[in-house]
LUMBA-411898 format. One record per atom (N, C-alpha, C, O): x, y, z; residue in one letter. Coordinates in steps of 0.2 Angstrom, whole numbers, padded with zeros to 4 digits, always signed. Example, Ala and Ser with C-alpha at 12.3 -4.5 7.8 and 13.67 -1.06 7.14 Angstrom:
# residues 2
+0066-0028+0039A/+0062-0022+0039A/+0066-0016+0039A/+0071-0017+0042A/+0064-0011+0035S/+0068-0005+0036S/+0064+0000+0039S/+0067+0006+0040S/
END
This chain:
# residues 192
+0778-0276+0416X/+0772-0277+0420X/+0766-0280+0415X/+0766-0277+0410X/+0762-0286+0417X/+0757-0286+0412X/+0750-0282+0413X/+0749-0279+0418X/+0747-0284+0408X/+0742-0280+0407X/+0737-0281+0411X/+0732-0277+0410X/+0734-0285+0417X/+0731-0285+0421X/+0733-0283+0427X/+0730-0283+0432X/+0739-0281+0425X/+0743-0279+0434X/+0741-0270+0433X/+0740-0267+0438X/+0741-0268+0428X/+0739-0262+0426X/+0733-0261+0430X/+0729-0266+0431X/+0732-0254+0432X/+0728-0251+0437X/+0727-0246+0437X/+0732-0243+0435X/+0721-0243+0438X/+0719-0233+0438X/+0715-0234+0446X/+0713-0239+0449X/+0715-0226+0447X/+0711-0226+0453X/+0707-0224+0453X/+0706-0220+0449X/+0703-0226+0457X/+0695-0225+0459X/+0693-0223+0464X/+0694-0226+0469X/+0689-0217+0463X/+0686-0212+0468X/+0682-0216+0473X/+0678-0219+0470X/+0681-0216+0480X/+0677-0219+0484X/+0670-0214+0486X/+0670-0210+0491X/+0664-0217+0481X/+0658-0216+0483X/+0654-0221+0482X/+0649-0218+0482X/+0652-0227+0481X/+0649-0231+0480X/+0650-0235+0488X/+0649-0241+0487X/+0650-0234+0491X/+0653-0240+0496X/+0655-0246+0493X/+0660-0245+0489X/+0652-0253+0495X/+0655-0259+0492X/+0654-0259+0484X/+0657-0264+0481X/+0651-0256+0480X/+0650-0256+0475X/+0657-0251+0469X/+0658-0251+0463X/+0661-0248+0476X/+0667-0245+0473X/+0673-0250+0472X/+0678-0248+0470X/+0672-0256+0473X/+0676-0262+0471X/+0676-0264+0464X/+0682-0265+0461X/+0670-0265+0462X/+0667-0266+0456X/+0671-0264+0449X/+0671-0258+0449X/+0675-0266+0443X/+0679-0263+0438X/+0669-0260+0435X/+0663-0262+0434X/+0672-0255+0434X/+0668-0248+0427X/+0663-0244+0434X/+0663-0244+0440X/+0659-0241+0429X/+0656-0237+0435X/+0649-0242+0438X/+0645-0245+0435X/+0649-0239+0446X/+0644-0242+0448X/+0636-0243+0446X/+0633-0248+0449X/+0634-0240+0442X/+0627-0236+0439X/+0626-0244+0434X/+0621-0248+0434X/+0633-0246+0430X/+0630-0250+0427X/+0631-0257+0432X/+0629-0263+0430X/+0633-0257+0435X/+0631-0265+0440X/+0625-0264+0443X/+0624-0269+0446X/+0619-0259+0445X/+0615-0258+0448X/+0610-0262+0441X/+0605-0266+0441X/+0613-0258+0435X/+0608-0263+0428X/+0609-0267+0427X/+0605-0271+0425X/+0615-0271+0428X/+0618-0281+0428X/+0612-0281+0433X/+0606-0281+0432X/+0614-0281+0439X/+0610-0285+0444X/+0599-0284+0441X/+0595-0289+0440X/+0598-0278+0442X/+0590-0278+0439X/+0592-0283+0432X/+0589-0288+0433X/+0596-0283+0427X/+0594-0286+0421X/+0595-0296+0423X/+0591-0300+0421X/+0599-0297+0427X/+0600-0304+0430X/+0594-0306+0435X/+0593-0312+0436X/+0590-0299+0439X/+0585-0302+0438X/+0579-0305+0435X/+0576-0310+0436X/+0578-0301+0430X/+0573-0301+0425X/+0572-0307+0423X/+0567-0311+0422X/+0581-0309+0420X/+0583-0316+0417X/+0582-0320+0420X/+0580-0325+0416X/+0582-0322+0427X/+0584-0325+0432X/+0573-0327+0433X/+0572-0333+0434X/+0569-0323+0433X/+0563-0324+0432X/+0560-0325+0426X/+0555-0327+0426X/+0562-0325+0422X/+0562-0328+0416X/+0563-0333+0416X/+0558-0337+0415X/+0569-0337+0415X/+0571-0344+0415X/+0568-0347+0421X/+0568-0353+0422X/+0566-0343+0427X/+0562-0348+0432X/+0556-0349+0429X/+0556-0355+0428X/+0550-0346+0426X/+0546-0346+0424X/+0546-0353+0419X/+0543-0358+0420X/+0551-0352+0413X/+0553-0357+0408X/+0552-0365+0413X/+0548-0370+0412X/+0557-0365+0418X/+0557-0369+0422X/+0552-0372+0423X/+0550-0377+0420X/+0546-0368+0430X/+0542-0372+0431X/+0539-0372+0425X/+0540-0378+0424X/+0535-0370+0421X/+0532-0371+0413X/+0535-0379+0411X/+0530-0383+0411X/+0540-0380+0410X/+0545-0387+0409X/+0542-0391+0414X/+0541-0397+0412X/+0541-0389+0421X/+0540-0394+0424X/+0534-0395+0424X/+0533-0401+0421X/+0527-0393+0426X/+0523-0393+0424X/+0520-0396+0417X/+0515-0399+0418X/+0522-0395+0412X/+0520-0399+0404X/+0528-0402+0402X/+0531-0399+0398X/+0531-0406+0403X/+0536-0409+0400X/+0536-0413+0394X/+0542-0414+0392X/+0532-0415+0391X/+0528-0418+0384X/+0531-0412+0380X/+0536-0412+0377X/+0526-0407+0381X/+0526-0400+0376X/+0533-0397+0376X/+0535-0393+0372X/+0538-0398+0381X/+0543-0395+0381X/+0550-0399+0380X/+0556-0397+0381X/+0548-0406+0380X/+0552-0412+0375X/+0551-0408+0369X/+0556-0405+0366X/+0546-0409+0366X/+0544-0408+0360X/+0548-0403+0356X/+0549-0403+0350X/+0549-0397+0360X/+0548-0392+0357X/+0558-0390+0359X/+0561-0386+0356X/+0559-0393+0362X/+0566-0393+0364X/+0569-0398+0357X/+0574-0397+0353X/+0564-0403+0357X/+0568-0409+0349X/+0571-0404+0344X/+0577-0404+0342X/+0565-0399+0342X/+0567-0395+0338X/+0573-0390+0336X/+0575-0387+0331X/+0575-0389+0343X/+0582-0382+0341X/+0586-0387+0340X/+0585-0393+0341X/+0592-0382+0337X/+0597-0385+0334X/+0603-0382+0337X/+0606-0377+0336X/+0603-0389+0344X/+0610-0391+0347X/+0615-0387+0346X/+0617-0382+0349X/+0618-0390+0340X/+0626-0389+0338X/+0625-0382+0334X/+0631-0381+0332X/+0620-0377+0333X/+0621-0371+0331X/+0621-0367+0338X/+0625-0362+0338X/+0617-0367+0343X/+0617-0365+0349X/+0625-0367+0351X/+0629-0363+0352X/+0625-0372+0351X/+0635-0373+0357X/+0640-0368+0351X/+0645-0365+0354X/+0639-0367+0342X/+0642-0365+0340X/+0643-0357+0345X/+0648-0355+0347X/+0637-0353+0346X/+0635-0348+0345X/+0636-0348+0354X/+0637-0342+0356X/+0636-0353+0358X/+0639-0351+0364X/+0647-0349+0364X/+0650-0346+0369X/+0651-0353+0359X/+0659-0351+0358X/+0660-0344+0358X/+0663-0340+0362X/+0655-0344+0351X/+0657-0335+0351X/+0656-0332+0355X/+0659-0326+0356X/+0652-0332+0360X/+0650-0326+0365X/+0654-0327+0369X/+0656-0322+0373X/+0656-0335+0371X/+0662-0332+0377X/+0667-0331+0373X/+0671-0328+0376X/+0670-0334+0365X/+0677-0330+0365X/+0676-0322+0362X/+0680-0319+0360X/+0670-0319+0364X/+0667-0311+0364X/+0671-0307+0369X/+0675-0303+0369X/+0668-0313+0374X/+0668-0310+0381X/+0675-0312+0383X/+0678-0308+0387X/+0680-0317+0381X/+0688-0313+0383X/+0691-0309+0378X/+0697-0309+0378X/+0688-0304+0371X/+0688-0301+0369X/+0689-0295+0372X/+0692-0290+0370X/+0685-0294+0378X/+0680-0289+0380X/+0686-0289+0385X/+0688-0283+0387X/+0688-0294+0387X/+0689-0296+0392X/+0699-0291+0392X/+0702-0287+0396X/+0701-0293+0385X/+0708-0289+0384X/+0706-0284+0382X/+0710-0281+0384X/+0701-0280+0378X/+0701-0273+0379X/+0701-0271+0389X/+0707-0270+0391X/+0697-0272+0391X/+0698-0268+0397X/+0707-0269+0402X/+0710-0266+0406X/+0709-0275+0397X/+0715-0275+0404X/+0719-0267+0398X/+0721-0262+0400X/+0720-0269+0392X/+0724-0264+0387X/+0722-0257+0390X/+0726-0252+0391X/+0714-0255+0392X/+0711-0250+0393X/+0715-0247+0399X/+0719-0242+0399X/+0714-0253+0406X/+0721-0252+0410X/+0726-0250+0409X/+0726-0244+0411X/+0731-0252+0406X/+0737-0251+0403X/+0737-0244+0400X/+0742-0242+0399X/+0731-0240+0398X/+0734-0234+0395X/+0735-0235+0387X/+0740-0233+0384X/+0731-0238+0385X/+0733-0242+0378X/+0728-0243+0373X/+0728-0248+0370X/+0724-0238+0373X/+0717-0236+0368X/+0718-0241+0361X/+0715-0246+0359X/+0722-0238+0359X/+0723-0242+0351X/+0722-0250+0352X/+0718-0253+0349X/+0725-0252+0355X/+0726-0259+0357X/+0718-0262+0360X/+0715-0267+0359X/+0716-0258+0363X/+0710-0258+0366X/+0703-0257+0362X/+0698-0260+0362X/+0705-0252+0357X/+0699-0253+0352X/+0698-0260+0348X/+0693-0264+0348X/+0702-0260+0346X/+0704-0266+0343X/+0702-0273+0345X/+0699-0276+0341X/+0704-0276+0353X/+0700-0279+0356X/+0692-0278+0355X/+0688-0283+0354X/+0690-0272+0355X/+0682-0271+0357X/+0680-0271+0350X/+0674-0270+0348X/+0685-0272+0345X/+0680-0272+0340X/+0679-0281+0335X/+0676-0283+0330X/+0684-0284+0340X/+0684-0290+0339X/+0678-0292+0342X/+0673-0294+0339X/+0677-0290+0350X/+0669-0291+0352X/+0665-0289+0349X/+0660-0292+0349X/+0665-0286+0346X/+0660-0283+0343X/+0657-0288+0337X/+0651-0290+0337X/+0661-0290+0331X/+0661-0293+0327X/+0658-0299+0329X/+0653-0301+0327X/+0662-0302+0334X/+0658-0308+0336X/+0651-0309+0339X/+0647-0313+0339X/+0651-0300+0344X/+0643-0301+0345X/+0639-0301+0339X/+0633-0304+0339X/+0640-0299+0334X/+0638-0300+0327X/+0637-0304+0326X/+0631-0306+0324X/+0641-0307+0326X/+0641-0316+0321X/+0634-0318+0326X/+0629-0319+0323X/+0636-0318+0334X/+0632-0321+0337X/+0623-0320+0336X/+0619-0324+0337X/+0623-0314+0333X/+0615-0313+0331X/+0613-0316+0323X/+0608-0318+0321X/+0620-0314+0321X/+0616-0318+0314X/+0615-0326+0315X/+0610-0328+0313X/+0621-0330+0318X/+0620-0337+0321X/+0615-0336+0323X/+0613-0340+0319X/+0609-0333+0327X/+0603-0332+0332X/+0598-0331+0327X/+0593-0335+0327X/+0599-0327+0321X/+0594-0327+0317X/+0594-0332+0310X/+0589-0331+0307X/+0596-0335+0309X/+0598-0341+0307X/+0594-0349+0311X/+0589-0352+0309X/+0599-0350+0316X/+0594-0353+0319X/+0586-0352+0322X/+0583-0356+0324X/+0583-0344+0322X/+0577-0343+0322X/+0572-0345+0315X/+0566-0346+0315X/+0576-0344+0310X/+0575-0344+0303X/+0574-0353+0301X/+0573-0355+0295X/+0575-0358+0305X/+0573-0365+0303X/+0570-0365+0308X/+0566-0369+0307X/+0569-0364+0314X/+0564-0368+0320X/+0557-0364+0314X/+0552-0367+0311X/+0557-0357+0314X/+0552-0356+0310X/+0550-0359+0306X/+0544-0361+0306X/+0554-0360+0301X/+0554-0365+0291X/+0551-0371+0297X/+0545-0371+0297X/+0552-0376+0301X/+0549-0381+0305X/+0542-0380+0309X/+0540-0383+0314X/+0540-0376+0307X/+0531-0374+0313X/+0533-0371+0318X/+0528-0371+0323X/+0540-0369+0320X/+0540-0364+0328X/+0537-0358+0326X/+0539-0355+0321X/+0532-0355+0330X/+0532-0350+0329X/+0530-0348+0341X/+0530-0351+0346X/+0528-0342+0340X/+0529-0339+0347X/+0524-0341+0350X/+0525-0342+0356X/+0517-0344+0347X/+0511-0345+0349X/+0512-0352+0346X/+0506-0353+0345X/+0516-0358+0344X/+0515-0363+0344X/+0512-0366+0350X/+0506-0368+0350X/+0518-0367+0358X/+0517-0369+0365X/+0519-0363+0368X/+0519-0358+0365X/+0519-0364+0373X/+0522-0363+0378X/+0529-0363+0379X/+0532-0359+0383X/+0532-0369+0376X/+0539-0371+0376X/+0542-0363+0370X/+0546-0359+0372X/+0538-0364+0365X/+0541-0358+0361X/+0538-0351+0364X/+0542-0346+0364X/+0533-0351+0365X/+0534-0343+0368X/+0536-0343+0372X/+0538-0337+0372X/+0539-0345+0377X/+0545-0344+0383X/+0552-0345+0378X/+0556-0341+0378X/+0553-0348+0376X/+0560-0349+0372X/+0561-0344+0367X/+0567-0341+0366X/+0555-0342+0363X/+0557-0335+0360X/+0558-0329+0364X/+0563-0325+0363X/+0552-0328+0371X/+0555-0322+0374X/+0561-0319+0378X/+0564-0314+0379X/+0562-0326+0379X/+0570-0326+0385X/+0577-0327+0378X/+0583-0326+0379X/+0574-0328+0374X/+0580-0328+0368X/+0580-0323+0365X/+0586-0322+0362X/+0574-0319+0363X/+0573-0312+0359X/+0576-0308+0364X/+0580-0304+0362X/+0575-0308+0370X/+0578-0302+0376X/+0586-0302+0377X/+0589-0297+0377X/+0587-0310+0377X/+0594-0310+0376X/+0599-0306+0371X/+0604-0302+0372X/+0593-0308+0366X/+0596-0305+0360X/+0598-0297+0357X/+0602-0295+0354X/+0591-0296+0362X/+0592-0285+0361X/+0597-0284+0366X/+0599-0278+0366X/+0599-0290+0372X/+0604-0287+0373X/+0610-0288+0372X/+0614-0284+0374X/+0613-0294+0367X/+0616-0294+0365X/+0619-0288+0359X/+0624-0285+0359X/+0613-0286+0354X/+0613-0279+0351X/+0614-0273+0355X/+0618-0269+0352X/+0613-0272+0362X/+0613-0266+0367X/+0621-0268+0368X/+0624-0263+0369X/+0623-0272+0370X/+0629-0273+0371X/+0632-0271+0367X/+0637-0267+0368X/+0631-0271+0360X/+0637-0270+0354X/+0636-0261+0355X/+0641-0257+0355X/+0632-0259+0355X/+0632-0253+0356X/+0636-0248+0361X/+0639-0243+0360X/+0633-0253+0367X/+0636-0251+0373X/+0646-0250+0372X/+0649-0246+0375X/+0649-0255+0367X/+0655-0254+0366X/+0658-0252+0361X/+0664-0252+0360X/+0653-0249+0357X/+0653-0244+0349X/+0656-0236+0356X/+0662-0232+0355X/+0651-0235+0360X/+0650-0231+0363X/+0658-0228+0369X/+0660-0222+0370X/+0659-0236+0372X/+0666-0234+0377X/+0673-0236+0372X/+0679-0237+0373X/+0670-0238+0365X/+0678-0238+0361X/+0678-0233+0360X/+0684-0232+0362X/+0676-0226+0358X/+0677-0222+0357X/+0684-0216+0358X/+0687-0213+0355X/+0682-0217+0367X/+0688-0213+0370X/+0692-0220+0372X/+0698-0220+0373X/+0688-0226+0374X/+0696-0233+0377X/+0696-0230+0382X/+0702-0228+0381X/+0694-0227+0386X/+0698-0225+0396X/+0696-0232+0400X/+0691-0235+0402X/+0702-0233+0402X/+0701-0237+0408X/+0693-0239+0410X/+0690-0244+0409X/+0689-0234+0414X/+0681-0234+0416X/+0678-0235+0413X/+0673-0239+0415X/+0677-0233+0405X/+0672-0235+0399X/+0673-0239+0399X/+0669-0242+0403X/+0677-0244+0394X/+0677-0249+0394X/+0679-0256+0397X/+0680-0261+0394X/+0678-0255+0405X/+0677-0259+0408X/+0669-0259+0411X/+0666-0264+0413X/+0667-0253+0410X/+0661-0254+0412X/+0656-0256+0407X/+0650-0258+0408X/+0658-0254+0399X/+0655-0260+0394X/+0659-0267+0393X/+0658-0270+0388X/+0663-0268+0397X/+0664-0276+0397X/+0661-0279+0404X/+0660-0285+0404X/+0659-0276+0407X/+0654-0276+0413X/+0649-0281+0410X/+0648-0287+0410X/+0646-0275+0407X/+0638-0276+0402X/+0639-0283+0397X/+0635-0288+0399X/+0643-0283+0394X/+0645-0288+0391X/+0647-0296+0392X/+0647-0301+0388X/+0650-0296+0399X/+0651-0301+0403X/+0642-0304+0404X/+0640-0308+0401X/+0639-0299+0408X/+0633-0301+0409X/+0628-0307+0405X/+0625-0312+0405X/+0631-0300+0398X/+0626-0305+0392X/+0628-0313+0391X/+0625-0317+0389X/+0635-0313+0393X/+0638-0318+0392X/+0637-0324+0398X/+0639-0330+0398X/+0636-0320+0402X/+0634-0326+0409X/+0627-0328+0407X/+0627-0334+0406X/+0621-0324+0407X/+0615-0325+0406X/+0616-0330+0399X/+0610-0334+0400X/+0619-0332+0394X/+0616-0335+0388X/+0622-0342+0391X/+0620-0347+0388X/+0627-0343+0395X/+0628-0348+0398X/+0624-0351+0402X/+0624-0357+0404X/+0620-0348+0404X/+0617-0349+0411X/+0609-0354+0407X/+0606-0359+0408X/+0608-0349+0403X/+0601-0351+0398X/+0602-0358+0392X/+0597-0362+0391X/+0609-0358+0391X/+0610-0363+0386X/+0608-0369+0388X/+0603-0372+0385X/+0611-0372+0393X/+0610-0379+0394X/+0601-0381+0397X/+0599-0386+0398X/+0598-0375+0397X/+0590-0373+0402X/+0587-0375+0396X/+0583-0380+0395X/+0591-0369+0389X/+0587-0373+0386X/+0586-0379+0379X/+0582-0380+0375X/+0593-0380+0379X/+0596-0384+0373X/+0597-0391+0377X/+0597-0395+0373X/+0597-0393+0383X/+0601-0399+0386X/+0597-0402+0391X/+0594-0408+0390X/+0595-0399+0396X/+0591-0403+0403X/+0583-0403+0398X/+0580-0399+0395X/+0583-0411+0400X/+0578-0413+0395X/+0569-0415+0401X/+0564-0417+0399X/
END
């Protein structure tokens, strides 16, 4: 049988939200936190649209090819996360730790890649109160960033017992982050 064919059962209290892989509690935090995201990068948007000079400008400055590097790791995080939870299915902790601690590692990288590239827009005159282009680009990228920290914890937390439910409800969280900085890359590295 493979490991995504692997299945536990789940207690019916959530209504539609008893569909959901991990527990329902944490998709009610995706969804608030995709909001939040989702108003934030609108915001960056109209700001873009509105001043387009200022946020050419300030766009010349990131550095492309460290953001796409740093996009790799976060989705090869997230099918990291992604075979912990089916192993979690399967009844298969050790194999499942293991996994998550692959993600882990890489959400690491992915912050030091993060601080790094923060560490030359800066050494170049970015700072949060440059424009407008950089305090929205620091906000929505700082936020990302304690989430991508809150996720490594979140799966410090469901490695520990590997059941099926934990860690699928921190590859839940985990996914999120990883949609959200998909979502954000091109917003703010590409459409010019």
């Amino acid at each position: 049988m493979s490991a995504l064919a692997c299945e536990t059962e789940q207690e019916e209290r959530w209504g539609v939200l008893d569909g959901l892989p991990g527990d329902p509690m944490m998709w009610v935090l995706i969804l608030s936190e995709l909001v939040a995201f989702g108003l934030l990068l609108g915001a960056f948007i109209v700001a873009r649209v509105i001043n387009p000079v200022v946020f050419a400008a300030g766009q010349a400055i990131l550095d492309g090819p460290l953001a796409a590097l740093n996009t790799i790791v976060l989705v090869t995080s997230g099918w990291a996360a992604a075979r912990a939870a089916a192993a979690a299915r399967c009844a298969s902790p050790r194999t499942a730790r293991r996994w998550i601690a692959l993600a882990m590692m890489l959400g690491a990288a992915f912050i030091v890649i993060k601080l790094t590239e923060y560490g030359n827009e800066i050494a170049s005159g970015a700072g949060l109160e440059s424009s407008a282009f950089f305090t929205l680009y620091f906000l929505l990228t700082g936020f990302h960033l304690l989430h991508v920290a809150l996720g490594i914890v979140i799966l410090v937390v469901v490695g520990r017992r590997a059941t099926s439910s934990g860690v699928e409800t921190g590859a839940a969280f985990w996914h999120m982050v990883d949609l959200v900085w998909i979502v954000m890359f091109p917003i703010l590295y590409l459409v010019g």
